[in-house]
Backbone bond lengths (Angstrom), bond angles and torsions (degrees), N, CA, C in turn:
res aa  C-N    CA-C-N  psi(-1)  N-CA   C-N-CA  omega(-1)  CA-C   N-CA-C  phi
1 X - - - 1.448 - - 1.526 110.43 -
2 X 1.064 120.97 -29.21 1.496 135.82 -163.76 1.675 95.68 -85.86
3 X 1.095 98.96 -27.67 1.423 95.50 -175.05 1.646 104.51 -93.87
4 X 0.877 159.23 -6.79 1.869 164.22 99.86 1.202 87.37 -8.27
5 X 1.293 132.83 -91.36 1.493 134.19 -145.96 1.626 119.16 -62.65
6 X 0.980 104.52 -14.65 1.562 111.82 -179.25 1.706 108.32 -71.07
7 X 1.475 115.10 -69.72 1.498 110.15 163.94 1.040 129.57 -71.04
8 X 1.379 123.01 0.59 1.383 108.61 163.42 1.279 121.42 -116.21
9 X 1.672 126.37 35.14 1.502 163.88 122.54 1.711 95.58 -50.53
10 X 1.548 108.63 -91.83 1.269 107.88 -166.64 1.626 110.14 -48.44
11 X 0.789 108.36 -44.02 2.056 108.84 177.01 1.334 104.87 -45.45
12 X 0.905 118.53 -75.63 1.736 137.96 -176.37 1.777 103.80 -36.17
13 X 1.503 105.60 -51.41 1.758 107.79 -173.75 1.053 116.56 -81.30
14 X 1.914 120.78 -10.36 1.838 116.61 152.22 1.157 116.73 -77.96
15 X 1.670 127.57 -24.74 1.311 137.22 -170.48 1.833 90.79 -68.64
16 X 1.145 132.25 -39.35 1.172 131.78 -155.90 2.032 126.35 -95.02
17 X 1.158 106.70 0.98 1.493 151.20 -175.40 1.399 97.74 -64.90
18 X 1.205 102.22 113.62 1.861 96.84 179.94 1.775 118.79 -46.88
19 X 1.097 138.59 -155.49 1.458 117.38 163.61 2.138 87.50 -138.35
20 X 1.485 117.41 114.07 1.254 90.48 -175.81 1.798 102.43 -92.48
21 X 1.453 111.42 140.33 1.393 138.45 -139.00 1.801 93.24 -102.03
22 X 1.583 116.45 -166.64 1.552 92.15 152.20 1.495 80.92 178.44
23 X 1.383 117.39 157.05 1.517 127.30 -158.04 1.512 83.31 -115.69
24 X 1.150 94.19 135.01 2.093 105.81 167.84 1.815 97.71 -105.13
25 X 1.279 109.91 124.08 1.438 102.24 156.25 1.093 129.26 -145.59
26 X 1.674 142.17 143.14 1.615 131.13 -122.32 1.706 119.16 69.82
27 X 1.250 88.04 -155.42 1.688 121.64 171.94 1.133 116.87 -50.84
28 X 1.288 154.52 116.85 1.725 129.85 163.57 1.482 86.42 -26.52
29 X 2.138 90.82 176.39 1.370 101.77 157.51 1.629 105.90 -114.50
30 X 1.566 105.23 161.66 0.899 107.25 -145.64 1.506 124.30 -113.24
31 X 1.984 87.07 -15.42 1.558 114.40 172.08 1.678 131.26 -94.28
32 X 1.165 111.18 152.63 1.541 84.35 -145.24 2.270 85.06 -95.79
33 X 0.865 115.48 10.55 1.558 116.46 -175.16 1.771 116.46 -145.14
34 X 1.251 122.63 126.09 1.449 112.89 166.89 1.040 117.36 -76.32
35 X 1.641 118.17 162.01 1.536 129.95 160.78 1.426 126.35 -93.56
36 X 1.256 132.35 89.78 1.697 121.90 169.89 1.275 111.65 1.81
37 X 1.378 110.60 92.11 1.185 85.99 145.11 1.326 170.31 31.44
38 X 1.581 104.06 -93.75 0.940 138.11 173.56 2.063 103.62 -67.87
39 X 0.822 118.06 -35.16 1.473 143.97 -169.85 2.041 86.23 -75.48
40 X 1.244 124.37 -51.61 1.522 124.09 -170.39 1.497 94.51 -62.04
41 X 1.161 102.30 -49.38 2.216 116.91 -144.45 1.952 90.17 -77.36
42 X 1.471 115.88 -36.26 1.506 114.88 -177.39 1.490 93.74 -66.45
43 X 1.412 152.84 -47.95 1.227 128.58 -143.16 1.903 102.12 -158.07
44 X 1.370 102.27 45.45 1.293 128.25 -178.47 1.727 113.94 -30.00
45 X 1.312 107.93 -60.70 1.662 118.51 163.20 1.525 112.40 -31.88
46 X 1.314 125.82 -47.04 1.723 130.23 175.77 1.122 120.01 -71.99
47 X 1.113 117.70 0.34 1.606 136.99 177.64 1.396 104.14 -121.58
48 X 0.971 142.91 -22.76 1.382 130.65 -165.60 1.717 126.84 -60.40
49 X 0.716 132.80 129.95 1.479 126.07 173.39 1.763 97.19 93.67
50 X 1.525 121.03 -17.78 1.503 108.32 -167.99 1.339 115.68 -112.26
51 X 1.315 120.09 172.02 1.517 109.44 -154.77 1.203 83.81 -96.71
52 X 1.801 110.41 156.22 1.359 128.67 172.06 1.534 123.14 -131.43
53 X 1.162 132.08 159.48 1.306 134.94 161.60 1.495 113.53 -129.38
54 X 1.895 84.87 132.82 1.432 96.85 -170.34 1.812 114.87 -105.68
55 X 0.812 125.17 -152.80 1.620 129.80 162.18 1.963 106.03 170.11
56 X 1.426 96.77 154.02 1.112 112.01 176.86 1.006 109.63 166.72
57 X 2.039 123.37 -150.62 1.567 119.17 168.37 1.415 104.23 -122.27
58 X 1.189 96.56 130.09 2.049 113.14 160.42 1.512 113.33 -19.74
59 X 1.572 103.60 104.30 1.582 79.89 173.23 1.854 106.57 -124.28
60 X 1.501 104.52 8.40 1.797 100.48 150.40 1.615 91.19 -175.85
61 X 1.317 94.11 -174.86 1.637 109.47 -156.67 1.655 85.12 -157.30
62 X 1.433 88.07 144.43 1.942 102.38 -179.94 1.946 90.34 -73.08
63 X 1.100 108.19 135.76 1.515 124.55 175.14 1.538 106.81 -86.86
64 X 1.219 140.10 -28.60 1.246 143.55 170.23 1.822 120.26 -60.34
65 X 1.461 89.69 -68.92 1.811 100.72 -169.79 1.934 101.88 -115.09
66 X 1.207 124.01 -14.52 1.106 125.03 -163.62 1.488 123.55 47.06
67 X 1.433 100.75 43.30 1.351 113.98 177.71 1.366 129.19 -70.02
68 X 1.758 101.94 -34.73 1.294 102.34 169.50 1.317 120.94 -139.79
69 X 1.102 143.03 -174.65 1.593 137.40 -160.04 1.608 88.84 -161.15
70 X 1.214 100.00 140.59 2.096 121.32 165.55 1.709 111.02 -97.00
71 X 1.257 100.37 109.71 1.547 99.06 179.20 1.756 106.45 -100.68
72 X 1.347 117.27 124.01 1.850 122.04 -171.51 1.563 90.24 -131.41
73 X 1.808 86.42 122.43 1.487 125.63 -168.54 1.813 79.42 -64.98
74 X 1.495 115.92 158.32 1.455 129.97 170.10 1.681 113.81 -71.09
75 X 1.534 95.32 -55.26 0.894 139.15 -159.95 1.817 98.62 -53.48
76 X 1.201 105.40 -78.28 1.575 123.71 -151.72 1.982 92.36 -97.44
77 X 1.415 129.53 -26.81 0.972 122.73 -150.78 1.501 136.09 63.71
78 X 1.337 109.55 11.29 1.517 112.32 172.68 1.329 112.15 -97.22
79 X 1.732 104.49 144.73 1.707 125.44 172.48 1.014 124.16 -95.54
80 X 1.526 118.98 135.93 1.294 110.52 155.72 1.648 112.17 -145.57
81 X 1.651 109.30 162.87 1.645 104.90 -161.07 1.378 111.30 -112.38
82 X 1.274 107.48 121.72 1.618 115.46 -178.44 1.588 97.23 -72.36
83 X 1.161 118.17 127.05 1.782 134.59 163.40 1.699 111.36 -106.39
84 X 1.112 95.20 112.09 1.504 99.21 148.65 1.194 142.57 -143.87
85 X 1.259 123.88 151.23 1.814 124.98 -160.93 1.381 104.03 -37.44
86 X 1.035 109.94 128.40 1.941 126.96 166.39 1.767 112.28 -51.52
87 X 1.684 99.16 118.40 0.952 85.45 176.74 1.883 86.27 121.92
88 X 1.249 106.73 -86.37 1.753 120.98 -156.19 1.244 105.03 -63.64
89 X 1.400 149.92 -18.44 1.558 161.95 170.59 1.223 101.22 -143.65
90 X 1.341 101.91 131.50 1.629 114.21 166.76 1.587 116.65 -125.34
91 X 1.370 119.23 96.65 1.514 122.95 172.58 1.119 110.39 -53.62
92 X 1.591 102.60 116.08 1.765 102.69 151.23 1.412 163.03 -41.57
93 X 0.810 145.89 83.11 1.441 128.74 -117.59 1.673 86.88 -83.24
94 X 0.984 132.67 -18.73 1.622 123.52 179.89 1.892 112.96 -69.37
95 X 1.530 101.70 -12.68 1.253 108.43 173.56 1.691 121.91 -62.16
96 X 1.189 124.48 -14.19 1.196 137.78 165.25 1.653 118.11 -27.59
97 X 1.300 133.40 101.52 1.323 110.49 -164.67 1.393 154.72 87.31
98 X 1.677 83.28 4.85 1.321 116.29 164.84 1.616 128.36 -132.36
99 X 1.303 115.66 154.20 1.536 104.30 -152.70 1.545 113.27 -91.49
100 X 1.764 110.85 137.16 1.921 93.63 -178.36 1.540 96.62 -142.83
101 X 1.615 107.80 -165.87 1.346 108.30 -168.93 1.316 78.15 -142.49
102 X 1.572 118.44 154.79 1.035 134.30 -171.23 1.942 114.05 -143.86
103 X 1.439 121.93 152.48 0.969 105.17 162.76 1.280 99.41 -165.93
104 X 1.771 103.17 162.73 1.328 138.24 -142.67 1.318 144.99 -179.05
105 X 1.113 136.08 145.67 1.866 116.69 178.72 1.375 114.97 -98.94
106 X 1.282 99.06 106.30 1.584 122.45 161.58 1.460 107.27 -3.74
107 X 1.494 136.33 133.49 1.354 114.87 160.26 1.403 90.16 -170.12
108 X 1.578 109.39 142.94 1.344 145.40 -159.49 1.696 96.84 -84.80
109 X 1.238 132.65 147.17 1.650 142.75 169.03 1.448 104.90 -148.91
110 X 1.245 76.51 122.86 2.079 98.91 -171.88 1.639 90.40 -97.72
111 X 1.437 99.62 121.97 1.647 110.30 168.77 1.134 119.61 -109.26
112 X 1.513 121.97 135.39 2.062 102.97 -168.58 1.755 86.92 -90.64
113 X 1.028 96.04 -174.24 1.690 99.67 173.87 1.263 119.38 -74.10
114 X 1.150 127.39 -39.29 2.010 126.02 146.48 1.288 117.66 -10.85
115 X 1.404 105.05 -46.17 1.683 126.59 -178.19 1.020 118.51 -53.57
116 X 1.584 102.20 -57.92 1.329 120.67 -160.39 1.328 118.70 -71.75
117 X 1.781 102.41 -40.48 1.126 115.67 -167.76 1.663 100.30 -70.56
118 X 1.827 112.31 -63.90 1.898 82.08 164.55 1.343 155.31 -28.60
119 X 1.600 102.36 -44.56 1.505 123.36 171.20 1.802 93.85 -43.91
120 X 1.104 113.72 -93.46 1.417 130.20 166.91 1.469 113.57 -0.15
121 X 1.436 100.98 -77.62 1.609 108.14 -156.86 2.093 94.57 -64.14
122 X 1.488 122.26 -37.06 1.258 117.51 173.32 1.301 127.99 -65.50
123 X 1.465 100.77 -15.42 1.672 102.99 164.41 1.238 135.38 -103.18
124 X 1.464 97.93 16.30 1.642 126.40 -178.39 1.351 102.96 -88.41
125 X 1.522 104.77 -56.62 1.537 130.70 -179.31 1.660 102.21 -52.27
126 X 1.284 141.35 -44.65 1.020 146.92 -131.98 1.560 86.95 -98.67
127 X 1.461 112.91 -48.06 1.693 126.57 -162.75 1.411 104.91 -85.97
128 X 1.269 113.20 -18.00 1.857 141.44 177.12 1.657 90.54 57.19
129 X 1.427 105.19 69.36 1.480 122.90 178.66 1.396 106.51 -127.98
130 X 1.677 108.49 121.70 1.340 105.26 169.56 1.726 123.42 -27.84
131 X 0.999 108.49 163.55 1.566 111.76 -178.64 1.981 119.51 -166.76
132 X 1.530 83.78 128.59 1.883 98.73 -144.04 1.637 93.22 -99.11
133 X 1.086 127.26 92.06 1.765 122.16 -153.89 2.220 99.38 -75.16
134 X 1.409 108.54 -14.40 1.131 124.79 -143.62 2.269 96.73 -97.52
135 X 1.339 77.56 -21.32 1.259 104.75 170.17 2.052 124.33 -64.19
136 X 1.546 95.89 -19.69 1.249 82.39 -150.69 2.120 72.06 -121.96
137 X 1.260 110.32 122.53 1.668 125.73 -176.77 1.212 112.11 -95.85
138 X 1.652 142.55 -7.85 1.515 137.02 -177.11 1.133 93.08 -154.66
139 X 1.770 97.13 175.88 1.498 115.85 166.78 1.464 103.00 -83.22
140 X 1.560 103.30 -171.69 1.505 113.85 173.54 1.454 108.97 -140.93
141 X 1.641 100.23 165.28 1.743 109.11 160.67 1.560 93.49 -104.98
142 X 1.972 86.44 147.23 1.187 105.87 157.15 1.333 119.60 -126.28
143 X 1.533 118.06 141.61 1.709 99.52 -178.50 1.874 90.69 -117.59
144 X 1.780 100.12 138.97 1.569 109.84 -173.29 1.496 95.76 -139.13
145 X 0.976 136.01 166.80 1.199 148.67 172.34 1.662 119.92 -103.96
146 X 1.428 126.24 143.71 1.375 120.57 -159.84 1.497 97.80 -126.31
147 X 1.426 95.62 91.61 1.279 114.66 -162.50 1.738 126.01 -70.41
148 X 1.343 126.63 122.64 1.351 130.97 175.01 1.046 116.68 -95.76
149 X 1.462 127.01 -31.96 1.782 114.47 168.91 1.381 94.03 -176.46
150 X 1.492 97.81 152.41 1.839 115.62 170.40 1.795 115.66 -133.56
151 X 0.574 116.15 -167.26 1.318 136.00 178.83 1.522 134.71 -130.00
152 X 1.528 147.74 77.84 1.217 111.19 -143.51 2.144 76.25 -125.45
153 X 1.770 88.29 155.94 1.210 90.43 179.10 1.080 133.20 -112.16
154 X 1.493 134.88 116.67 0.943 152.65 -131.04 2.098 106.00 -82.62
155 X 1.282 122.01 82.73 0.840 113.68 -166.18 1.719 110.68 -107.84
């Protein structure tokens, strides 16, 4: 009898194995390897204009349109934000905390300090955190990716 019950223990405890799933949304992707991250954000200009693939875990999603999602390498701790046209991909906001790959063409956004200071003062508002506009002396670069499709996995 003992000998029945043994494989059909182990049978039963693969039958029982979550199945991890994974949402495609956009474009397939199309590259067969990502780039660190961290590897884009060090030398941004060598990337510019060209398509990339990223991976990591979700660490926010626009709550409004789900236009864009922040993917942060494990590894190195660097971010960067997949954008895409409103409307054509919609990030999940439950994606938070789960790991995906993304891809897109790299592209540079010159902010004057007008910019910035909105960016800023609306994310002050949002955190309902004072906000010192006098504080902030230039524009900035940002480098984001213009995203055609990711993958995130549904765990």
């Amino acid at each position: 009898m003992k000998k029945f019950f043994a494989p059909l223990f182990v049978l039963t405890s693969f039958c029982t194995l979550p199945a991890i799933a994974e949402t495609q949304l956009g474009k397939p992707l199309s590259l067969t390897s990502a780039t660190p991250i961290a590897d884009i954000l060090s030398s941004p200009a060598s990337y510019d204009g060209k398509q990339v693939q990223v991976k990591g875990k979700v660490t926010g999603v626009c709550q409004m349109m789900g236009c864009w999602m922040a993917i942060t390498d494990t590894a190195s701790g660097k971010m960067i934000r997949i954008k895409v046209v409103d409307g054509e991909i919609t990030f999940p906001g439950e994606s938070v905390g789960r790991n995906a790959v993304a891809e897109g063409k790299l592209t540079k956004i010159e902010l004057s300090r007008e910019d910035v200071v909105a960016r800023a003062k609306q994310a002050a508002e949002q955190r309902k955190q004072k906000f010192d506009a006098s504080k902030i002396t230039s524009g900035e670069t940002i480098w984001q990716i213009a995203g055609t499709g990711a993958v995130i996995a549904d765990e």
